[in-house]
C-alpha positions as a Markdown table, in Angstrom:
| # | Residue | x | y | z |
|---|---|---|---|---|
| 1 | Unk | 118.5 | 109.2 | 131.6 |
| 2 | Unk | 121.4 | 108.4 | 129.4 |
| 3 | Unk | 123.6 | 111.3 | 128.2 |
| 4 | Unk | 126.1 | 111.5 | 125.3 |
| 5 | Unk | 127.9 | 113.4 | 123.8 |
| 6 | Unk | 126.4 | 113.0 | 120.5 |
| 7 | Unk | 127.8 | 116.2 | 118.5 |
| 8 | Unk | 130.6 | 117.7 | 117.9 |
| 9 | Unk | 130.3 | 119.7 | 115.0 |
| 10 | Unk | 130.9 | 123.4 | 114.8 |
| 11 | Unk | 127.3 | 124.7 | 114.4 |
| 12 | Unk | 129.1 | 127.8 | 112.7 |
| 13 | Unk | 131.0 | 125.5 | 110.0 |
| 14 | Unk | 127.6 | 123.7 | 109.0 |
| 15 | Unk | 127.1 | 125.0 | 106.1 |
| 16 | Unk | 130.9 | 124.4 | 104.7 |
| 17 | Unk | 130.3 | 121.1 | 106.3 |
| 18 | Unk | 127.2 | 120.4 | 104.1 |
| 19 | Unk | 129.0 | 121.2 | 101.5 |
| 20 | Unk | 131.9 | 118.9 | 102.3 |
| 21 | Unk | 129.4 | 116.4 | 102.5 |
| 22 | Unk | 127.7 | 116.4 | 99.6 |
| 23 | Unk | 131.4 | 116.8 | 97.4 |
| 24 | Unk | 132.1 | 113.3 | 98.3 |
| 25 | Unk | 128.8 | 111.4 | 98.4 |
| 26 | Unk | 127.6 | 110.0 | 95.2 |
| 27 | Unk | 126.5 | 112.7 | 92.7 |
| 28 | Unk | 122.8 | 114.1 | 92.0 |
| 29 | Unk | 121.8 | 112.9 | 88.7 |
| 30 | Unk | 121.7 | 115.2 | 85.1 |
| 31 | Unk | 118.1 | 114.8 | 85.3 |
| 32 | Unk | 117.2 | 115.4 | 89.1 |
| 33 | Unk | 119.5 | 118.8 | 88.7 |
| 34 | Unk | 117.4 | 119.7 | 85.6 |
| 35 | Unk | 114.2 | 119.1 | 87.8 |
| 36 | Unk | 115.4 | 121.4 | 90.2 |
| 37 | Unk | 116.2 | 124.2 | 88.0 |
| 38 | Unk | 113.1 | 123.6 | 86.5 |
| 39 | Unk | 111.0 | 123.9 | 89.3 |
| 40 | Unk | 113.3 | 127.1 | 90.9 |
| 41 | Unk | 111.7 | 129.1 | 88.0 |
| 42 | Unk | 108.1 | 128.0 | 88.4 |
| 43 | Unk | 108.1 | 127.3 | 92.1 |
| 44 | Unk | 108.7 | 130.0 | 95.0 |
| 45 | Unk | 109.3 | 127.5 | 97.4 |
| 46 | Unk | 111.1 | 124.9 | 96.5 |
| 47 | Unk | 113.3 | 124.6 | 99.4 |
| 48 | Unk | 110.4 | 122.3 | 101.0 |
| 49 | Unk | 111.7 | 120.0 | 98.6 |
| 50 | Unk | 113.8 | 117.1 | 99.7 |
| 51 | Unk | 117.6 | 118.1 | 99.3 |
| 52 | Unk | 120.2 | 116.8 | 98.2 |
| 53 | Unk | 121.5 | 114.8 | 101.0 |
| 54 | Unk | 117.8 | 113.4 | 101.5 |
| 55 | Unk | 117.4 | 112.4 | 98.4 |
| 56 | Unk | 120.6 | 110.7 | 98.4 |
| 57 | Unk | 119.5 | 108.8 | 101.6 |
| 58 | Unk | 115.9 | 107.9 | 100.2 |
| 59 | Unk | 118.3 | 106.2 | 97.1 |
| 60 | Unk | 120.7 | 104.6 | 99.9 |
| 61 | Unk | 117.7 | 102.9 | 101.5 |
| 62 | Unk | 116.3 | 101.5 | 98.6 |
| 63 | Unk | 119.5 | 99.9 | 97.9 |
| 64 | Unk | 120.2 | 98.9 | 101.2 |
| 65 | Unk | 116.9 | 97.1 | 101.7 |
| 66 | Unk | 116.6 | 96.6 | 97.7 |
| 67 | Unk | 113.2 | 97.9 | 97.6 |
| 68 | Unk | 110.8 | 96.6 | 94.4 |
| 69 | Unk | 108.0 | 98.2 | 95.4 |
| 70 | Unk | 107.9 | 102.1 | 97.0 |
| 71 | Unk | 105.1 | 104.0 | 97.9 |
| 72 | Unk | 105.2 | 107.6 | 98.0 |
| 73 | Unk | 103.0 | 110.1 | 99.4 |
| 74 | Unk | 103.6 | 113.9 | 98.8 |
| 75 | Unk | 105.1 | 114.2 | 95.2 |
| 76 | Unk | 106.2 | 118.0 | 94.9 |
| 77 | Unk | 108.6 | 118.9 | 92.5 |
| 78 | Unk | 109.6 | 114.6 | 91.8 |
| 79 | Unk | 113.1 | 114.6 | 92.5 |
| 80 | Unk | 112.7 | 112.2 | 95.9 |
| 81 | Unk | 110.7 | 109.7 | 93.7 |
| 82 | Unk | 113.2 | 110.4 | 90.7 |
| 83 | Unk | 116.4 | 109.6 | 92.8 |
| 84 | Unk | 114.8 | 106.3 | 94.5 |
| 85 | Unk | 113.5 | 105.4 | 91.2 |
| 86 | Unk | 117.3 | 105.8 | 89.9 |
| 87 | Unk | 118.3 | 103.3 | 93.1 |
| 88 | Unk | 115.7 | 100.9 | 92.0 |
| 89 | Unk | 116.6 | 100.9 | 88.4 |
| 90 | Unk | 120.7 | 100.3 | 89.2 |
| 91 | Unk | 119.1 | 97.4 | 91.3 |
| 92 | Unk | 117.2 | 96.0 | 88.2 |
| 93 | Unk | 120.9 | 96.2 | 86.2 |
| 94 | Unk | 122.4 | 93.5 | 89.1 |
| 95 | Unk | 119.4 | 91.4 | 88.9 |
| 96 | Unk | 120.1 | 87.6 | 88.4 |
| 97 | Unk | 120.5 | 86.6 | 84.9 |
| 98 | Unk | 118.7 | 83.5 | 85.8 |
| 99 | Unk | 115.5 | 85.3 | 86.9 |
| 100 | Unk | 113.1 | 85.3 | 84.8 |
| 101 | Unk | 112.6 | 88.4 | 82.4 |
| 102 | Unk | 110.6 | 90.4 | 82.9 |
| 103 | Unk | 109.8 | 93.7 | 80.2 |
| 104 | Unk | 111.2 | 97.1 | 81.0 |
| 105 | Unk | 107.8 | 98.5 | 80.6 |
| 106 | Unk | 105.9 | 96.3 | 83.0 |
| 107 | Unk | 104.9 | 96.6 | 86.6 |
| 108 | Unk | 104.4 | 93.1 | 87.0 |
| 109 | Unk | 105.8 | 91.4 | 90.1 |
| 110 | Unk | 109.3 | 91.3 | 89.7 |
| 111 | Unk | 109.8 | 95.0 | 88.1 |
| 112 | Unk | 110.4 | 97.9 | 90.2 |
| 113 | Unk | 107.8 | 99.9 | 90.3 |
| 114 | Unk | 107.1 | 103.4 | 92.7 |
| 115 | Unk | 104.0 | 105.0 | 93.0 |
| 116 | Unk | 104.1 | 108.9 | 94.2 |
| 117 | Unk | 100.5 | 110.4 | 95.0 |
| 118 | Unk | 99.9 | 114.3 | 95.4 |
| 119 | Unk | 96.8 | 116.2 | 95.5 |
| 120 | Unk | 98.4 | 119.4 | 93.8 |
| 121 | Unk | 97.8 | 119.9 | 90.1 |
| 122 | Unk | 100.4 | 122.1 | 90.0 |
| 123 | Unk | 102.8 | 119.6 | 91.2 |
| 124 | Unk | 101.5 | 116.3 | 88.7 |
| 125 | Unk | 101.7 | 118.4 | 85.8 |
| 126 | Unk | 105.6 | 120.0 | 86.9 |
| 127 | Unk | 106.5 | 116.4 | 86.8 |
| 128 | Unk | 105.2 | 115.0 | 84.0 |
| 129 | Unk | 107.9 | 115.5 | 81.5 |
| 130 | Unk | 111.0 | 114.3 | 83.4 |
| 131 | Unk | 108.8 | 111.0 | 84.8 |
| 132 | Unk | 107.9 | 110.3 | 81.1 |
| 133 | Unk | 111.9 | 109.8 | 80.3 |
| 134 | Unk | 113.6 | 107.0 | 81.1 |
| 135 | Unk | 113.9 | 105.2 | 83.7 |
| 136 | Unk | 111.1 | 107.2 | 85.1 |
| 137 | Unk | 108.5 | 106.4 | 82.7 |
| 138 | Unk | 109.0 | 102.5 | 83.2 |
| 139 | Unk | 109.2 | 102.5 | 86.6 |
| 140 | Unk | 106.9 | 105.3 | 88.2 |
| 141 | Unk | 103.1 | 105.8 | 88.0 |
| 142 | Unk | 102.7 | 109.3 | 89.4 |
| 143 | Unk | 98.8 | 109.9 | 90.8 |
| 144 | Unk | 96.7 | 113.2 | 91.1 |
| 145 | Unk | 94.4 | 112.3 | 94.7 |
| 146 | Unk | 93.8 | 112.8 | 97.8 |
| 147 | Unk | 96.2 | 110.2 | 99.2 |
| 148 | Unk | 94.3 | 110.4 | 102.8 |
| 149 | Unk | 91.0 | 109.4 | 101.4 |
| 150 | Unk | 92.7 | 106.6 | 98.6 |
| 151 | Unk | 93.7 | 104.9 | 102.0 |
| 152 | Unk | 90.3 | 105.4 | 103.8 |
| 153 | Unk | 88.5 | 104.3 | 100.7 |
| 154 | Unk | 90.7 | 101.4 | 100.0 |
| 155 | Unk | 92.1 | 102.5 | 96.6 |
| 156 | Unk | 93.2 | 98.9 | 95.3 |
| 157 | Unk | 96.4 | 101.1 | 93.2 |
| 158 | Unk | 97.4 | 101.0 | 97.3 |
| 159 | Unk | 96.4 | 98.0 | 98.7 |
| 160 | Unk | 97.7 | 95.3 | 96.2 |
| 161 | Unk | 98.1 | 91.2 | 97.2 |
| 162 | Unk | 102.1 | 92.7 | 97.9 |
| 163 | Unk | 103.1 | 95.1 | 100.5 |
| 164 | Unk | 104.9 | 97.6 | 99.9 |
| 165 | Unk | 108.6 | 97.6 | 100.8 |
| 166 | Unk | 109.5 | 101.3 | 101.3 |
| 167 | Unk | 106.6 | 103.3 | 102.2 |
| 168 | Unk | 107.9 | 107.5 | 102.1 |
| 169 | Unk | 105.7 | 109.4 | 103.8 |
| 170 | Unk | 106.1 | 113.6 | 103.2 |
| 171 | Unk | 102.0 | 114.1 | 102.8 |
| 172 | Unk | 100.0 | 117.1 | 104.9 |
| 173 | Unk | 101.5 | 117.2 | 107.9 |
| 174 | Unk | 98.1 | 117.9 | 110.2 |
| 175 | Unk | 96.9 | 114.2 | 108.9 |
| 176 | Unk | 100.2 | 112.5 | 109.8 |
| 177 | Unk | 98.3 | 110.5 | 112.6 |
| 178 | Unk | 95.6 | 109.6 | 110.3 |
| 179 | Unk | 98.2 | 108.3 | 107.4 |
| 180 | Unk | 99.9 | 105.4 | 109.9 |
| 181 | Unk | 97.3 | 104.3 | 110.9 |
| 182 | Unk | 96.9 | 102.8 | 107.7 |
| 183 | Unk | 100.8 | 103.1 | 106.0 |
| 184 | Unk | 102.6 | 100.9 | 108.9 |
| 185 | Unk | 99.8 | 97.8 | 107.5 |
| 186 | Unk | 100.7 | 98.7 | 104.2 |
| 187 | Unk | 104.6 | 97.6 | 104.8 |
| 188 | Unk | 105.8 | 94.3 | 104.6 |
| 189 | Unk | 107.7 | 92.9 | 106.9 |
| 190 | Unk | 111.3 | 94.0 | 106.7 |
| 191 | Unk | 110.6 | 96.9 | 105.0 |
| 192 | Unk | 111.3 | 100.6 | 105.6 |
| 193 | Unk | 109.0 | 103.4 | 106.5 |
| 194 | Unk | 110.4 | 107.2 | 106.0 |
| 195 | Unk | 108.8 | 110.4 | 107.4 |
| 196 | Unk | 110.0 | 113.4 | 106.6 |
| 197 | Unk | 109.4 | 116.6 | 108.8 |
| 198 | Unk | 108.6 | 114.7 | 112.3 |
| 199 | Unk | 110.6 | 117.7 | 115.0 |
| 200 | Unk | 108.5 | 120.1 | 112.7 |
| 201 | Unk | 110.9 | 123.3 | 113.5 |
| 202 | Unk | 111.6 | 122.5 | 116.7 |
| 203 | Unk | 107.5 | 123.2 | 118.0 |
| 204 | Unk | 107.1 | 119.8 | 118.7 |
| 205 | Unk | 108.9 | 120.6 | 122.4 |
| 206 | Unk | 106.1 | 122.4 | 122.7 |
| 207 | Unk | 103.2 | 120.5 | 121.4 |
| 208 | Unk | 101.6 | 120.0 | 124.7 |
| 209 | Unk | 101.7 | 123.6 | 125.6 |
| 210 | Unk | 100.0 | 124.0 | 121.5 |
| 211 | Unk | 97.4 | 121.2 | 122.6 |
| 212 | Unk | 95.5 | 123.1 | 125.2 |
| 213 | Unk | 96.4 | 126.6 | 123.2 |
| 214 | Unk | 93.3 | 127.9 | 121.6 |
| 215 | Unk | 95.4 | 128.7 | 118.3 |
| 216 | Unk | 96.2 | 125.3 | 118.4 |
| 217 | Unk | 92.9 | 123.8 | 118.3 |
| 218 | Unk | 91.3 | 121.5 | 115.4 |
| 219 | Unk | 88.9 | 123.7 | 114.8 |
| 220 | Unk | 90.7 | 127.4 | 115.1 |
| 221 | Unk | 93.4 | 125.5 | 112.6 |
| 222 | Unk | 90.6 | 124.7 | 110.2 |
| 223 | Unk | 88.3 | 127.6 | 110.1 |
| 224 | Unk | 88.2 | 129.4 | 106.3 |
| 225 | Unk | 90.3 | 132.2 | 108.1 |
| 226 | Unk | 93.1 | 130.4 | 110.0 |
| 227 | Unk | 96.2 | 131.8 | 109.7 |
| 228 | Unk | 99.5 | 130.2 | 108.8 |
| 229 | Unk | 100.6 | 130.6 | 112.4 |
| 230 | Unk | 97.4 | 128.3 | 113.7 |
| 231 | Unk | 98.0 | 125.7 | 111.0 |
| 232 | Unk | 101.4 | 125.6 | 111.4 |
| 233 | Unk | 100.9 | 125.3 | 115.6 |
| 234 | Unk | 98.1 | 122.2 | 114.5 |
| 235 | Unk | 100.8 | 120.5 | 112.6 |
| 236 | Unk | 103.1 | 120.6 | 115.4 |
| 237 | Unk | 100.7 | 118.9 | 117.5 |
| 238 | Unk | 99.7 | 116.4 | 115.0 |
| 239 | Unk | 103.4 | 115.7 | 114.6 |
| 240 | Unk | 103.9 | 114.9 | 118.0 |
| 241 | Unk | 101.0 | 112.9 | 118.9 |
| 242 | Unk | 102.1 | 110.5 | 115.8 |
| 243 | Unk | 105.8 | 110.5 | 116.7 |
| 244 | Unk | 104.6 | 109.1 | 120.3 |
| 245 | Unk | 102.2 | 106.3 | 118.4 |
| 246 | Unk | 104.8 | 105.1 | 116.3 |
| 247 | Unk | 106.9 | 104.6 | 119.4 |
| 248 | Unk | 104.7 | 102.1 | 121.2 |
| 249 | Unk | 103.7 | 100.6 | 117.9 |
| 250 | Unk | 105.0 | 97.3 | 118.9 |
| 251 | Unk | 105.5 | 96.4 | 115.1 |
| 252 | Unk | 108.1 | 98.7 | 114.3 |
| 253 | Unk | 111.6 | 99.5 | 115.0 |
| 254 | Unk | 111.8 | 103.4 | 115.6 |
| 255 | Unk | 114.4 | 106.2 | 115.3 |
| 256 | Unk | 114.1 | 109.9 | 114.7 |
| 257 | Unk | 117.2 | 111.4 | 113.4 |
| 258 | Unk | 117.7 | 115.7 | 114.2 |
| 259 | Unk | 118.3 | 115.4 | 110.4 |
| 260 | Unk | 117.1 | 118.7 | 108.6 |
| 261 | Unk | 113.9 | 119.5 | 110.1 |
| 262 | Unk | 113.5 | 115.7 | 111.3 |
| 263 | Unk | 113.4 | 112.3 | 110.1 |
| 264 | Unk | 111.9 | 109.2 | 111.3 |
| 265 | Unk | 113.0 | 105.4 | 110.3 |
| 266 | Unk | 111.2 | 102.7 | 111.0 |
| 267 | Unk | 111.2 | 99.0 | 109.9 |
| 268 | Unk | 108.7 | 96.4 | 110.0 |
| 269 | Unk | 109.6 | 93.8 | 112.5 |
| 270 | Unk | 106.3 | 92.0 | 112.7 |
């Protein structure tokens, strides 16, 4: 096997590093800092929401693949859709002036357009006021469902005559293998496919010790009375066994980046 020497950062210095980092990327928006203060005060967890360094490289790859059409499931507090919404709308300023026009408020087939699914009605109604401003409101349609069963049912709002050309996956975790089965058909070809938390705190080293441990099991993990610790052991298993089906999907390009608690990038090759 291969070995390199692939990091040399002082583990003790992340933190100022972050820091570093972020001071001289491209800045978070009034409106997504606004949505994070927002949601601090209603919200006791928002740190599972993306930060800002995953936000800025959800906006990065919708510029770099200039990506009309994004598909997002798992909308928490907004502020991943809000910042690739931003991308997309700087993209619709440095369209052609040939093409033809097309109206701000339209979804039609040349207008960016993002649709964000969660099944939380805590979260759709958090969001509501910041997607209903500008660019937002022209740009994203934000859904209350069950994402999982809009893709088992069909749910034409999902599968349109165009594929989608970023698909960002950040849904339940313990359904991850279910979800690709149906998002990696969803993506055209070229186009990118995020997922967020795929090294799940590190457990995934150990999912196949978690497969055969009874805490780990499908049904302990969904019993009325599981605790965090059993779901949390699922998840990790689920994790792994769609990181390795990704990997011999022969339709993608794959790499996971050890990149907060794991990211996975794919693109459509055929």
């Amino acid at each position: 096997m291969e070995r390199t020497k692939n990091n040399t950062l002082p583990l003790d210095r992340m933190q100022e590093l972050e820091t570093y980092a972020m001071a001289w990327s491209s800045p978070v928006s009034d409106a997504v800092r606004a949505q994070v203060d927002k949601a601090t005060t209603s919200l006791a967890y928002v740190d599972m929401a993306s930060g800002p360094m995953m936000r800025g490289l959800l906006g990065f790859l919708v510029r770099a693949s200039k990506a009309q059409r994004v598909l997002e499931i798992g909308t928490f507090i907004g502020t991943s859709a809000m910042g690739m919404a931003e991308a997309m709308d700087s993209l619709r300023d440095r369209q052609d002036p040939h093409a033809p026009h097309v109206p701000q408020d339209s979804h039609g087939p040349h207008a960016p357009y993002l649709l964000t699914i969660d099944k939380n009605k805590r979260y759709i109604e958090l969001v509501k006021d910041a997607f209903a401003q500008e660019p937002y409101a022209s740009i994203i349609e934000s859904v209350e469902g069950d994402a999982l069963a809009m893709l088992c049912a069909g749910d034409p709002r999902i599968f349109t005559p165009q594929r989608w050309d970023l698909i960002f996956l950040d849904g339940d975790k313990a359904h991850y293998p279910e979800y690709i089965e149906h998002v990696v058909e969803l993506l055209r070809v070229g186009g990118v496919l995020v997922i967020d938390n795929v090294l799940w705190y590190g457990l995934v080293l150990d999912a196949e010790t978690l497969a055969t441990d009874k805490l780990a099991s499908d049904a302990d993990a969904h019993k009325p009375n599981a605790t965090r610790e059993e779901k949390h052991k699922q998840k990790a298993v689920a994790i792994d066994q769609m990181n390795q089906r990704l990997a011999q999907d022969p339709r993608l390009t794959i790499q996971i980046l050890p990149f907060g608690d794991g990211l996975t990038l794919a693109t459509r090759i055929q």
